[in-house]
Every structure is written in C-alpha cells, then in structure tokens.
MIDREN-165503 format. One record per residue (C-alpha): residue number from 1; residue in one letter; chain; y, z, x. Coordinates in steps of 0.5 Angstrom, whole numbers. Layout:
+-----+------+-------+-------+-------+-------+
|  nr | rest | kette |    c2 |    c3 |    c1 |
+-----+------+-------+-------+-------+-------+
| NUM |    A |     A |     Y |     Z |     X |
...
+-----+------+-------+-------+-------+-------+
***
This chain:
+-----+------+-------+-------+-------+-------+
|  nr | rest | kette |    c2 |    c3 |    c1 |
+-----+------+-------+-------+-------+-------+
|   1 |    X |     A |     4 |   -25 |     7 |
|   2 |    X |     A |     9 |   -24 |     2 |
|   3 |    X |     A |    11 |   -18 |    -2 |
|   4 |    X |     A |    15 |   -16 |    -8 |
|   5 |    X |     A |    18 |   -10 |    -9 |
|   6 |    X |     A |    19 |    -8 |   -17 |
|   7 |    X |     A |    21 |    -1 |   -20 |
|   8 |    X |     A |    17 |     2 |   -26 |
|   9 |    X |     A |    18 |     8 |   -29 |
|  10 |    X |     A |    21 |    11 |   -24 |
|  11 |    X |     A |    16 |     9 |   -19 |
|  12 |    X |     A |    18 |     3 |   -13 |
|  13 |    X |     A |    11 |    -2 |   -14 |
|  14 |    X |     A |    10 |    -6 |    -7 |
|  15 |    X |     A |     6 |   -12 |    -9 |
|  16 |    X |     A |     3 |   -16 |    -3 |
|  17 |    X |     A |     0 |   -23 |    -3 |
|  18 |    X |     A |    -5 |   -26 |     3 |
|  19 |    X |     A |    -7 |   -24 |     9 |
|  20 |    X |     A |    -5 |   -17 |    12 |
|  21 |    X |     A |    -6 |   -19 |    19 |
|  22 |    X |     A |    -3 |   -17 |    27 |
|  23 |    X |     A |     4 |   -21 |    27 |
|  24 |    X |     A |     5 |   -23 |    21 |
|  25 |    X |     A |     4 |   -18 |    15 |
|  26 |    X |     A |     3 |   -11 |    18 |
|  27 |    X |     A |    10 |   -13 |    21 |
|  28 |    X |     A |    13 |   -14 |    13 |
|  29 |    X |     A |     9 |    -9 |    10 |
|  30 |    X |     A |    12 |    -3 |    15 |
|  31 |    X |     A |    19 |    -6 |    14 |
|  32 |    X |     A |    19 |    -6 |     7 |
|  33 |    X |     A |    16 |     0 |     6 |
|  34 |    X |     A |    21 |     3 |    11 |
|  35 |    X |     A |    27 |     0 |     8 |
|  36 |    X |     A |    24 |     3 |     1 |
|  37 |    X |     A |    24 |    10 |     4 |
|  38 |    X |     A |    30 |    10 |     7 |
|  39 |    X |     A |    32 |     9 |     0 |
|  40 |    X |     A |    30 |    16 |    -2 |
|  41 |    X |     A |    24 |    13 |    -7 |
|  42 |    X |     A |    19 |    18 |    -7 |
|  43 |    X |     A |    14 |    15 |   -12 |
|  44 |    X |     A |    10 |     9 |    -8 |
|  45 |    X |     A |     5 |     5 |   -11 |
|  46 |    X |     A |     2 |    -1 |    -7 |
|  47 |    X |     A |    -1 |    -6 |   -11 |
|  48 |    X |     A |    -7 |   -10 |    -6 |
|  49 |    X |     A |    -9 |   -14 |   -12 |
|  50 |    X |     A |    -7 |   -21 |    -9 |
|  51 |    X |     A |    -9 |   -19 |    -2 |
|  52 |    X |     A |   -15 |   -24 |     1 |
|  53 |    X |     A |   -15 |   -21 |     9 |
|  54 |    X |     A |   -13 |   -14 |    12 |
|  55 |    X |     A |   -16 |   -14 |    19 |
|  56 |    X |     A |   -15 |    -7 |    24 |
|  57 |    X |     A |    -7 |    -9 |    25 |
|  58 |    X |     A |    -7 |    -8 |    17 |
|  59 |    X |     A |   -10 |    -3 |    16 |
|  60 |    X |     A |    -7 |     1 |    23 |
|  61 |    X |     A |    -1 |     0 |    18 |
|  62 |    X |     A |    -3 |     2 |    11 |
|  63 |    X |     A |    -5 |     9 |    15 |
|  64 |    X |     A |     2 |     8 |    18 |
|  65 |    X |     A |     5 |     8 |    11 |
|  66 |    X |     A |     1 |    13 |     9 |
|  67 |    X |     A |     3 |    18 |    15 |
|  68 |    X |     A |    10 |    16 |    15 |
|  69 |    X |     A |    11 |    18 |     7 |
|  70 |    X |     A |     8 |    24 |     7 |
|  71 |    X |     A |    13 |    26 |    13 |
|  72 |    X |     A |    19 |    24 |     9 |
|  73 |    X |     A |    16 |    28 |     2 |
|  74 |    X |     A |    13 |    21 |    -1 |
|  75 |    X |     A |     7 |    20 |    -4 |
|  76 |    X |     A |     4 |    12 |    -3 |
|  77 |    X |     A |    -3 |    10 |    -7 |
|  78 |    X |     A |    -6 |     4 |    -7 |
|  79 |    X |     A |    -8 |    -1 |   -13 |
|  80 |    X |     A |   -12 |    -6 |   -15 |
|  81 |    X |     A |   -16 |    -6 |    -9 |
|  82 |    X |     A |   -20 |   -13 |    -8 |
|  83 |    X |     A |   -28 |   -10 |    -7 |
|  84 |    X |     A |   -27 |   -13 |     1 |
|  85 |    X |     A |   -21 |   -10 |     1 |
|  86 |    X |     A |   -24 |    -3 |    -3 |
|  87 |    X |     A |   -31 |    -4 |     1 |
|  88 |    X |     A |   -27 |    -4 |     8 |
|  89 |    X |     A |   -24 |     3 |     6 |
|  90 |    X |     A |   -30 |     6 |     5 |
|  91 |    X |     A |   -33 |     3 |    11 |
|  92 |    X |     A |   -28 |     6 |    14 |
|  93 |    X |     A |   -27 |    12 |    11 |
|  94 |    X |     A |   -20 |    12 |     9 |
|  95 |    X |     A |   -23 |    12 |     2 |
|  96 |    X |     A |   -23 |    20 |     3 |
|  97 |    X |     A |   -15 |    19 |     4 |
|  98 |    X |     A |   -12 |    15 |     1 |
|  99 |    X |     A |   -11 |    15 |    -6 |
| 100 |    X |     A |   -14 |    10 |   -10 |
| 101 |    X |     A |   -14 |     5 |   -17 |
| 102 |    X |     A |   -16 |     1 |   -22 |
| 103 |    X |     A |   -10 |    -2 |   -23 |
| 104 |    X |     A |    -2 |     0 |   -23 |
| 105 |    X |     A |    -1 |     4 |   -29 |
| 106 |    X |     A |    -6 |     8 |   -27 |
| 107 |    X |     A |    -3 |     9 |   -20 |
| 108 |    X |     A |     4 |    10 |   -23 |
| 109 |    X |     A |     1 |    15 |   -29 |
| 110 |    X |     A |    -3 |    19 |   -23 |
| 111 |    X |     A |     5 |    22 |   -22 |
+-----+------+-------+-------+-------+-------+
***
C-alpha cells in the first residue's frame, strides 16, 4: 500500500493505493495518521480512490483512525470510495459513521 499525504486549503489529504490489508497497510495507515496528528492537523481527508482491497484489519484501522481523531479534536472523512470499498461499509454499517464523498474537494468544502 502506498499512501501520499498532500495539503489543500488547510486540510491534510492522506491518499492511499492498493491493498489495506492485516501487516502491511493497516500498519502505514496508522503510522501516517498518527504522525499527521501529532502534528497538530485537525482537518483530515482520507482519499480511498485507489484502494483496491480492504480486509476487517483495514477496516479495524479506518475506525482506529477515526477514534483516535475524535480524541484529539480531529475530524477524519472519507473520499473517492471505490463501490467495494463503499458497499463494504454499508455492510458493515460504518457507512452511518463515517462521513463520506464523491470525491476530495467535496470532503475538504464539507469543513
């Protein structure tokens, strides 16, 4: 998995690739969005556009994230989902938790 991480008008862009799976992209995704916290970024959009694969670690991360934002007074939305990716979370039910877009000006407009 690979994972870019942009700024656009004020808001910290985390835009992942490939798989999000156990041992490998959970592990980045948490570290980047940690570090990105730790930075003091309160506005973070996470662009799923390029994510092929998320299995329960992935997604046991995506709530991770989501958890550990709201602790710290951060907001995390989700862009660009792929229909797995959207039809997983509806499923699932996190569909009713995390905010989500059509793409990533619509997420960064939401703020």
């Amino acid at each position: 998995m690979k994972v870019d991480v942009v700024e656009k008008k004020g808001v910290t862009v985390l835009g992942l690739g490939g798989k999000i799976t156990l041992g490998s992209g959970d592990v980045k995704l948490k570290e980047k969005l940690v570090a990105e916290l730790s930075k003091g970024k309160k506005k973070i959009v996470v662009d799923l556009g390029e994510v092929s694969y998320i299995d329960s670690a992935g997604l046991g991360e995506l709530v991770a994230a989501y958890t550990s934002a709201k602790k710290q007074g951060a907001t995390v939305k989700l862009a660009n989902l792929t229909k797995k990716v959207n039809d997983l979370l509806d499923i699932t039910r996190l569909s009713t938790v995390f905010e989500t877009y059509n793409s990533v000006d619509e997420a960064i407009k939401s703020f």
